[in-house]
C-alpha positions as CSV (number, residue, x, y, z in Angstrom):
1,X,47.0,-19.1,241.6
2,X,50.2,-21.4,242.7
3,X,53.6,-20.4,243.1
4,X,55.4,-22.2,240.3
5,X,58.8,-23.0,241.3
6,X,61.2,-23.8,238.4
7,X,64.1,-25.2,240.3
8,X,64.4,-28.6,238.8
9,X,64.7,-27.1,235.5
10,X,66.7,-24.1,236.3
11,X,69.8,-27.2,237.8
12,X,69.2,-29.6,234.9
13,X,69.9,-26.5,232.4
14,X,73.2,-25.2,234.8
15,X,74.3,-28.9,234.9
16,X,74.2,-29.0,230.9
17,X,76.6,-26.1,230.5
18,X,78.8,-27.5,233.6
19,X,78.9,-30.6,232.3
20,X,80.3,-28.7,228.6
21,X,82.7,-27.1,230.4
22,X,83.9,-29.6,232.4
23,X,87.5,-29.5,230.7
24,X,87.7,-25.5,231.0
25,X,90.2,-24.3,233.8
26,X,89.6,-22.6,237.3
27,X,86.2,-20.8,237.6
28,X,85.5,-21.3,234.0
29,X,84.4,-24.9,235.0
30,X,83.3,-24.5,238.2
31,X,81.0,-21.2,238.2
32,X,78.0,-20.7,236.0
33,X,77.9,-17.4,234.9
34,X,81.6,-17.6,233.7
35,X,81.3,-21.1,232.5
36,X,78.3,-20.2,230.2
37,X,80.2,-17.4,228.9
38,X,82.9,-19.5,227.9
39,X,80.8,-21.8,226.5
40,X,79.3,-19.8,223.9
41,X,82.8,-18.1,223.1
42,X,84.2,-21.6,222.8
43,X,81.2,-22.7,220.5
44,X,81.9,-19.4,218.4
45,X,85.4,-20.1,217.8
46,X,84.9,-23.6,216.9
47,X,82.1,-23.2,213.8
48,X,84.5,-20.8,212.8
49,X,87.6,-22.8,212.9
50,X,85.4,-25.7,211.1
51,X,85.4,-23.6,207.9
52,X,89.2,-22.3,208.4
53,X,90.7,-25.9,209.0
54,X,89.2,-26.4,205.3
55,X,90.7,-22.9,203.8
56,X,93.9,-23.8,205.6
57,X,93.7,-27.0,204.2
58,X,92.9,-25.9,200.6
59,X,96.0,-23.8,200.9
60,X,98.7,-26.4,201.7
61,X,97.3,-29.3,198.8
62,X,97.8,-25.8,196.4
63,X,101.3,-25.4,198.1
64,X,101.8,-29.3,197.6
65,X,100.7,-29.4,193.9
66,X,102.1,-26.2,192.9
67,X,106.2,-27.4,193.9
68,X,105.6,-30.9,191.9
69,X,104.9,-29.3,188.9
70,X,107.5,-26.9,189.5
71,X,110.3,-29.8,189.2
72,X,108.4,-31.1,185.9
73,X,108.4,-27.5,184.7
74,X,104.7,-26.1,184.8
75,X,103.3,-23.6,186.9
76,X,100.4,-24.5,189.2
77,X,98.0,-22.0,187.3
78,X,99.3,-23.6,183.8
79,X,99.4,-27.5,185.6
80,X,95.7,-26.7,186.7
81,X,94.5,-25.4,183.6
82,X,95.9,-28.1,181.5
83,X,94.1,-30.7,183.5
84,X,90.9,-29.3,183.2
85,X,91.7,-28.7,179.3
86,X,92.5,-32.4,179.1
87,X,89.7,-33.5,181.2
88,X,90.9,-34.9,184.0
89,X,88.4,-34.8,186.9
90,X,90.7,-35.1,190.1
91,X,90.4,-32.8,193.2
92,X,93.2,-30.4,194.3
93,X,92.8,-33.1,197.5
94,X,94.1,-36.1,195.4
95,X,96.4,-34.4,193.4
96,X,98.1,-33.4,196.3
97,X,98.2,-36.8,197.7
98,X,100.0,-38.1,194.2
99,X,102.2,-35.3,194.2
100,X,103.4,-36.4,197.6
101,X,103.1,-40.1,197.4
102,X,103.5,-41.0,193.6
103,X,105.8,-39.0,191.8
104,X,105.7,-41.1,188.6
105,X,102.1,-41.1,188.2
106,X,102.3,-36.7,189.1
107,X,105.0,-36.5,186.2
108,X,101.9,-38.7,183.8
109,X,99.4,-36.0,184.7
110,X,102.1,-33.1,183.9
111,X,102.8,-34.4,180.5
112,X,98.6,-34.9,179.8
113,X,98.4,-31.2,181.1
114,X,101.6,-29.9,179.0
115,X,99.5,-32.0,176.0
116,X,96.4,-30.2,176.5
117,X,98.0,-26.5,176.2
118,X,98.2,-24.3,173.0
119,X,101.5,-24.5,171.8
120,X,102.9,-21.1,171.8
């Protein structure tokens, strides 16, 4: 039976993970075994942050929407469930962006939320 020697594949799969590292500092980009370790720490940390750049995200438009309807004198929670009582489909993303950019057309959606509430 022949020897099978793996060498070509064993470089082209170190130069893969060198090559992903290649921004890393010291030995992290220049030695394998610490460079792979980064690698898949760095990969980790990244999937993760993907889903907690949205939360944070989520977070400020709330923040956003919530002190516009404070100077037109609803609550976020009230603001929020006004809209939905009245129908109005917009995303806490746009509503954010009105709120900031358009404070006229904010102050038209607090009156159609204030409309939509019980009376009490």
């Amino acid at each position: 039976m022949v020897r099978v020697r793996s060498s070509v594949a064993t470089r082209r799969r170190r130069k893969r993970v060198l090559k992903k590292a290649k921004g890393f500092r010291g030995a992290r980009s220049k030695l394998y075994k610490t460079a792979k370790e980064t690698l898949i720490r760095a990969l980790v940390y990244s999937y993760r942050d993907r889903r907690v750049c949205r939360r944070d995200f989520r977070g400020l438009w709330i923040t956003r929407i919530g002190a516009a309807a404070k100077l037109n004198g609803l609550s976020y929670s009230r603001f929020m469930d006004g809209l939905k009582k009245a129908g109005v489909g917009l995303d806490r993303k746009a509503l954010a962006e009105i709120a900031v950019r358009d404070a006229a057309g904010f102050a038209v959606l607090v009156e159609q939320a204030k409309g939509a509430l019980p009376k009490a």
